[in-house]
matplotlib code that plots the C-alpha trace (Angstrom):
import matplotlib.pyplot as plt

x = [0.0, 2.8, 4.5, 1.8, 1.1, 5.3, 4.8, 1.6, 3.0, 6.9, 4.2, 2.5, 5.8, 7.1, 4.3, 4.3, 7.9, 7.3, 3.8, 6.1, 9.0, 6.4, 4.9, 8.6, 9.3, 5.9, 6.8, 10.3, 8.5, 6.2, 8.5, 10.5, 8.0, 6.5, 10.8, 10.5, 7.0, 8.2, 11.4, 9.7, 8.0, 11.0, 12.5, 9.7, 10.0, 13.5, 13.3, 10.7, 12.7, 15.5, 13.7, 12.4, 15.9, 17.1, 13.8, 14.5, 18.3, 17.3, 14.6, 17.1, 19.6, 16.5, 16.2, 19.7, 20.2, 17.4, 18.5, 22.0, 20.4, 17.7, 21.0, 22.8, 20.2, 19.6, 22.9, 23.0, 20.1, 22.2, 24.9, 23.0, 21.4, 25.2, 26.7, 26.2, 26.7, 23.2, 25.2, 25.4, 26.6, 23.9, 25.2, 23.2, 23.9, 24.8, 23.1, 24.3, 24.1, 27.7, 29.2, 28.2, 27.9, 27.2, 26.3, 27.1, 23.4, 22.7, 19.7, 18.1, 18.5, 20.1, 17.8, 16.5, 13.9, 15.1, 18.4, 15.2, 14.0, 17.7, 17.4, 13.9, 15.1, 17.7, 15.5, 17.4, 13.8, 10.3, 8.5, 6.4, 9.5, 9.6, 11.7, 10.2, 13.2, 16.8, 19.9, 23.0, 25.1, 28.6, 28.5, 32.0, 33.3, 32.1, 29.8, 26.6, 23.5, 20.3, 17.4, 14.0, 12.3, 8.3, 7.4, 7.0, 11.2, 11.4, 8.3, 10.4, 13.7, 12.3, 11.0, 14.3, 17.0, 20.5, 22.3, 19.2, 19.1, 22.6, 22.6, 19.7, 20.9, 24.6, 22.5, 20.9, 24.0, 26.7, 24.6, 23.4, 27.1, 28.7, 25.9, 26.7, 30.4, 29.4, 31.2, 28.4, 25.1, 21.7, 19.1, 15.3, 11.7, 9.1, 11.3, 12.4, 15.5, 15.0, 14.9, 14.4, 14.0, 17.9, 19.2, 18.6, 21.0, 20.5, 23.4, 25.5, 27.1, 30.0, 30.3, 29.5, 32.0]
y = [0.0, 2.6, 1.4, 2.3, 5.5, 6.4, 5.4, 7.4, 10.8, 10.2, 10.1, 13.0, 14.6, 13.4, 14.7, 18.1, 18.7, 17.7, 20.2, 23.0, 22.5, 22.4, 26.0, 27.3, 25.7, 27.6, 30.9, 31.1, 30.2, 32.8, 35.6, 34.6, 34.9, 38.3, 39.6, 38.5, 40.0, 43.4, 43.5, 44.2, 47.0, 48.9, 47.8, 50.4, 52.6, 53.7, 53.2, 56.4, 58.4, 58.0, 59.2, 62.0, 63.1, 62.9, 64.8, 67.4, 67.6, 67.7, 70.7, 72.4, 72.6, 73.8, 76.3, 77.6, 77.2, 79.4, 82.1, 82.5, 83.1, 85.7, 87.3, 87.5, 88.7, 91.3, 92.2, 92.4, 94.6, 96.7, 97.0, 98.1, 101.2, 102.1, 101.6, 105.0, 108.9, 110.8, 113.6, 113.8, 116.0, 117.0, 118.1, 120.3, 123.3, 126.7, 129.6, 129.8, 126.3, 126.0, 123.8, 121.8, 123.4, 121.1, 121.5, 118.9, 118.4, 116.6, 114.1, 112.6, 109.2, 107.6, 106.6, 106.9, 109.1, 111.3, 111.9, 112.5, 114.9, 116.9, 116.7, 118.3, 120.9, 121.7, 122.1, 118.7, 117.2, 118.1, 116.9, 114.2, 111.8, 109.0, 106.2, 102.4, 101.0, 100.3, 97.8, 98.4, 95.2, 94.3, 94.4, 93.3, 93.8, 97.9, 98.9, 99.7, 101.6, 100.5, 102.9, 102.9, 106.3, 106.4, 108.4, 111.9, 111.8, 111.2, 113.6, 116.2, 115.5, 115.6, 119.1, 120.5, 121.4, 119.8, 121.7, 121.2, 117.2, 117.0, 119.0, 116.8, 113.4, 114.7, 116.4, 112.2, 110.4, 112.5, 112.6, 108.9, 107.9, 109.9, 109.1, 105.5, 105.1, 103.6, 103.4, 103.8, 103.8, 102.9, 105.0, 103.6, 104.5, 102.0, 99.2, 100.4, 102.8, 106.3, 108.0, 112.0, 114.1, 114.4, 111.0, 107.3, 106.3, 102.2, 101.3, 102.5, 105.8, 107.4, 110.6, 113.9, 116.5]
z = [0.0, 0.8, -2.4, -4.2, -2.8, -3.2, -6.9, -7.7, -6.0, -7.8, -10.6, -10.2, -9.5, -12.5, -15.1, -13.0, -14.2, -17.7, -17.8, -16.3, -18.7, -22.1, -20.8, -20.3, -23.8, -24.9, -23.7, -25.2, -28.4, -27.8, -26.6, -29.8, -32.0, -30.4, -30.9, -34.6, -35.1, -34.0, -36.0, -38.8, -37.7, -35.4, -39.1, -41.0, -38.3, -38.6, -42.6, -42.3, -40.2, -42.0, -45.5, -43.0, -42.2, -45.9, -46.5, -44.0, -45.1, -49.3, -48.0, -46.1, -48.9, -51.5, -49.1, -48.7, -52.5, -53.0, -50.4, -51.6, -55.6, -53.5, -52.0, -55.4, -57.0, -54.7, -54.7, -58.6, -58.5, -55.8, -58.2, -61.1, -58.8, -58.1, -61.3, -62.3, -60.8, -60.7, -62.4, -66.1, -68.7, -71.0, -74.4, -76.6, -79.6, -78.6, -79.6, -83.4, -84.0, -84.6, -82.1, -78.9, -75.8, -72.2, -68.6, -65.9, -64.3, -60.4, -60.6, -58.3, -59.5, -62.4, -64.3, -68.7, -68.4, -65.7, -68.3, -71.4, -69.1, -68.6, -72.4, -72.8, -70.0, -72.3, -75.6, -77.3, -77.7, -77.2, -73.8, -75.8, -76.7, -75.0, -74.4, -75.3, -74.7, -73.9, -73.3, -72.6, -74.0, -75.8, -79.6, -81.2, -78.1, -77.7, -75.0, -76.7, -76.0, -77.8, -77.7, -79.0, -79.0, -80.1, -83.4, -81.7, -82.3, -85.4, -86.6, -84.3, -85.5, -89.3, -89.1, -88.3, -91.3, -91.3, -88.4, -86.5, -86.8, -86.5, -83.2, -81.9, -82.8, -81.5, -78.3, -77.7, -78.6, -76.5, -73.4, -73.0, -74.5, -72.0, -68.9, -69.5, -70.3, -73.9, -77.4, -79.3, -79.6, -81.9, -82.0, -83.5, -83.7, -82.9, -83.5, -86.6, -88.6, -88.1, -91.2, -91.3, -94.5, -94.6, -93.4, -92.4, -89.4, -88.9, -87.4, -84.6, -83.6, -81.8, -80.1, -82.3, -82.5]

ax = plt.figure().add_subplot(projection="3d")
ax.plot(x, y, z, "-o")
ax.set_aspect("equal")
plt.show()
């Protein structure tokens, strides 16, 4: 009888350990397949934030690209507003239409149309010519104006006889010439050659003496 009672309890004690060893075996599967089921997503995870960073780092350098062309454009158009003195010397005939005479003159700003207007102050052209247009650029290696005046030039320029139109076109050519440090220059109307009752002029000119 004690026999049998030692045997069924070393039993008993025998399929205890075995039960408690298969749920340890169970939950070191399990905790090993919960490890390998979150790989995948700590995995993703860091995928993202690196693109974020590379993101972040590509905008960063869009955005400094763009500032430093904002900063040297803005210093180009700094340049340009300094390039040239507000004062000028504005060339027109003297009284007997004989020769040039000129007087240095203080603008405010250098600008076209506030050197037209030293020119219609003067009496070079009436106060309805007005400029459509110019460039200053490098033609066969000269400096070189290219102005476009609308027709009330060349209807003004027309009624005036030789030493008149040659003291006006001189009067135009000196003054922007000398305002902007040019070699020459090309005067048109509309878009087109200036032609007067006395002369064509479609191609460029140098200072008049």
């Amino acid at each position: 009888m004690k026999k049998r009672l030692l045997l069924s309890m070393l039993f008993l004690a025998g399929m205890l350990c075995l039960t408690g060893c298969e749920q340890g075996q169970t939950k070191e599967v399990n905790a090993s397949e919960q490890e390998e089921s979150e790989t995948p997503g700590q995995g993703d995870q860091e995928e993202e934030e690196d693109q974020d960073q590379d993101d972040q780092e590509k905008d960063s350098q869009e955005e400094e690209g763009q500032d430093q062309e904002n900063q040297e454009s803005d210093q180009s158009e700094v340049d340009n507003s300094v390039q040239h003195s507000p004062d000028i010397t504005v060339y027109y005939s003297n009284e007997d239409a004989t020769a040039f005479d000129s007087e240095e003159i203080q603008m405010g700003s250098f600008s076209a149309e506030n050197i037209l207007t030293a020119l219609v102050d003067k009496g070079v052209v009436t106060a309805d010519v007005k400029i459509l247009s110019l460039e200053v650029k490098e033609v066969d290696g000269k400096d070189t104006i290219e102005i476009d005046f609308n027709n009330a030039f060349a209807s003004y320029i027309s009624s005036m006889g030789t030493s008149g139109e040659y003291y006006i076109m001189g009067g135009v050519c000196n003054t922007f010439l000398d305002a902007y440090e040019c070699d020459q220059i090309k005067i048109t109307v509309e878009g087109g050659t200036l032609e007067t009752g006395h002369a064509e002029y479609p191609g460029y000119m140098t200072q008049f003496s």
